[in-house]
SEKE-720941 format. One record per residue (C-alpha): residue number from 1; x, y, z. Coordinates in steps of 0.001 Angstrom, whole numbers, plus 524288, in hexadecimal, padded with zeros to 5 digits. Example, Ala and Ser with C-alpha at 12.3 -4.5 7.8 and 13.67 -1.06 7.14 Angstrom:
% residues 2
<finu><n>1</n><x>8300C</x><y>7EE6C</y><z>81E78</z></finu>
<finu><n>2</n><x>83566</x><y>7FBDC</y><z>81BE4</z></finu>
END
This chain:
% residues 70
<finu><n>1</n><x>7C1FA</x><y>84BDF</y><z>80112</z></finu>
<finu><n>2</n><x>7C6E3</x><y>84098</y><z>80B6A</z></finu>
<finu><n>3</n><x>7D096</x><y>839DA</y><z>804D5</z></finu>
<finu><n>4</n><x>7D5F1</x><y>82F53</y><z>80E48</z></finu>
<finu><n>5</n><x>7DB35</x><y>82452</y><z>80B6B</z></finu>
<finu><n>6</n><x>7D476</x><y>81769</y><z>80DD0</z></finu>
<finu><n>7</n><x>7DA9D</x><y>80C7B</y><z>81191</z></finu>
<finu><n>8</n><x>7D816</x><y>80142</y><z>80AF9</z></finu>
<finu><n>9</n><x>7DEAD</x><y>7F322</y><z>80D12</z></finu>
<finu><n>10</n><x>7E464</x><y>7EBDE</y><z>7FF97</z></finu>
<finu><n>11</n><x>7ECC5</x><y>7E02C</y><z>7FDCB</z></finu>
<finu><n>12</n><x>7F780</x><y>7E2D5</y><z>7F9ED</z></finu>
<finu><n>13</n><x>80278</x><y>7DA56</y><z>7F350</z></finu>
<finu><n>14</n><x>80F71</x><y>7DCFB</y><z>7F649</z></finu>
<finu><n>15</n><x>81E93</x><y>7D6D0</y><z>7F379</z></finu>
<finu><n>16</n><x>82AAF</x><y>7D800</y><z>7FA86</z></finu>
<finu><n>17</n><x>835D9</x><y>7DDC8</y><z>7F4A4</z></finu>
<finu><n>18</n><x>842E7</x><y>7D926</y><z>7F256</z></finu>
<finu><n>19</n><x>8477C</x><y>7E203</y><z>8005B</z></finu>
<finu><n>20</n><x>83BC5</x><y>7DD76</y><z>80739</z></finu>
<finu><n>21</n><x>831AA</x><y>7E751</y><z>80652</z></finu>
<finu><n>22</n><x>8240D</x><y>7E4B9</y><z>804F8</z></finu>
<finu><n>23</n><x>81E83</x><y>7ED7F</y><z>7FBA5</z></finu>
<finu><n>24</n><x>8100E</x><y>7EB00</y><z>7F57F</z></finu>
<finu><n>25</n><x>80E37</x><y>7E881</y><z>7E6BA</z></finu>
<finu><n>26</n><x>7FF4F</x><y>7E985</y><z>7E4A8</z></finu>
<finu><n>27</n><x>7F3F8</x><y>7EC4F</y><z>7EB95</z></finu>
<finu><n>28</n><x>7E4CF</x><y>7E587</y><z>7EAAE</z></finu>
<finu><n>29</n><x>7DBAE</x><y>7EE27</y><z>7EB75</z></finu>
<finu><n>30</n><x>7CDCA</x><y>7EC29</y><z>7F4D8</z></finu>
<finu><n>31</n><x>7C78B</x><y>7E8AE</y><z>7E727</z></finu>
<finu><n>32</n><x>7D15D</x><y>7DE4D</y><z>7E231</z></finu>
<finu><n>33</n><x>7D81A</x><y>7E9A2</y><z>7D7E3</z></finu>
<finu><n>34</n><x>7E59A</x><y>7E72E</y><z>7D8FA</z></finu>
<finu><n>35</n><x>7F0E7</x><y>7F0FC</y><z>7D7A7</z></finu>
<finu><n>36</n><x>7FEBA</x><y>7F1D4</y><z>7D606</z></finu>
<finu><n>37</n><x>80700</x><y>7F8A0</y><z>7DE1A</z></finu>
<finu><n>38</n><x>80FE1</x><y>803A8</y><z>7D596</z></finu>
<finu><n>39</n><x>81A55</x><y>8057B</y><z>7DFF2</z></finu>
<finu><n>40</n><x>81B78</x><y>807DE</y><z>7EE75</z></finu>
<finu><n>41</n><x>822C4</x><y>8154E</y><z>7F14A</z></finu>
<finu><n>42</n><x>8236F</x><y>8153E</y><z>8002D</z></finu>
<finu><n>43</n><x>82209</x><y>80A1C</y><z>80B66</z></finu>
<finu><n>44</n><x>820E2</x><y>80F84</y><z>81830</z></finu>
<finu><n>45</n><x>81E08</x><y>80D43</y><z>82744</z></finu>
<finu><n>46</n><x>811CC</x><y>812B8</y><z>8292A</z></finu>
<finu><n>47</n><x>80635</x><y>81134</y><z>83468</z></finu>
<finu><n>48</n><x>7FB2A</x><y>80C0D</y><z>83149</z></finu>
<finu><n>49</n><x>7F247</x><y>81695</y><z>83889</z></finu>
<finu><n>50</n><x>7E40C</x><y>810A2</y><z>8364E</z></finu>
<finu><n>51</n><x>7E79E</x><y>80280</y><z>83985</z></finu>
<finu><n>52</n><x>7F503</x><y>806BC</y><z>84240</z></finu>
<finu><n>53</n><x>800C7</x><y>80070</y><z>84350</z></finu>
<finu><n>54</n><x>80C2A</x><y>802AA</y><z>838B1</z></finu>
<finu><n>55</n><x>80F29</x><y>7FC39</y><z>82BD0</z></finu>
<finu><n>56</n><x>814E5</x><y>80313</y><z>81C8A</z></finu>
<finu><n>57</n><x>80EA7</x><y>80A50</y><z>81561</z></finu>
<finu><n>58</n><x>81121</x><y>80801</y><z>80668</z></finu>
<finu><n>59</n><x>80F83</x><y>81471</y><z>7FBCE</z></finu>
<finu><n>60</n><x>80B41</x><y>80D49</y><z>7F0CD</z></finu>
<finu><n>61</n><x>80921</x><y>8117C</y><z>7E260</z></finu>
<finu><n>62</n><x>7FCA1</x><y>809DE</y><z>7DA47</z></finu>
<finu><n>63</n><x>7F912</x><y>80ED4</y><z>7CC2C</z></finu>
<finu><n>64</n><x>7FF8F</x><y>81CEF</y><z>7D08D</z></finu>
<finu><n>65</n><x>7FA3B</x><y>81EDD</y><z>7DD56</z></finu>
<finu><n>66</n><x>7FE59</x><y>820EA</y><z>7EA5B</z></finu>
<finu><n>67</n><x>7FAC4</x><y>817BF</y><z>7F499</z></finu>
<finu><n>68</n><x>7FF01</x><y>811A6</y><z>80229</z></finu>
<finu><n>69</n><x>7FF5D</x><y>80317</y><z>807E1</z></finu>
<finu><n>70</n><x>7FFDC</x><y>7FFC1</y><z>81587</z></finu>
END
């Protein structure tokens, strides 16, 4: 079983904090369900290898699972 995962682009609301990083707070899903963001664990550089170039890569928690932002 092929499980890849798909990417799929969200808006995504986001605040700075009080040292200046931008770190999302919820996310709108493709059919207008919107979620709250539990906690970011990890930012980091990563490349974006489908659409190229560079940019971070966010670990983000939602209802206990395990996901990533670019």
């Amino acid at each position: 079983m092929d499980t890849k995962p798909v990417k799929v682009y969200v808006a995504v609301r986001a605040s700075f904090g009080q040292d200046g990083r931008l770190l999302p707070t919820e996310l709108t899903w493709e059919d207008g369900r919107v979620f709250a963001i539990d906690r970011v664990t990890e930012v980091r550089q990563a490349a974006a290898q489908k659409a190229g170039g560079q940019g971070d890569r966010y670990t983000i928690w939602i209802n206990g699972q395990q996901s990533y932002l670019f």
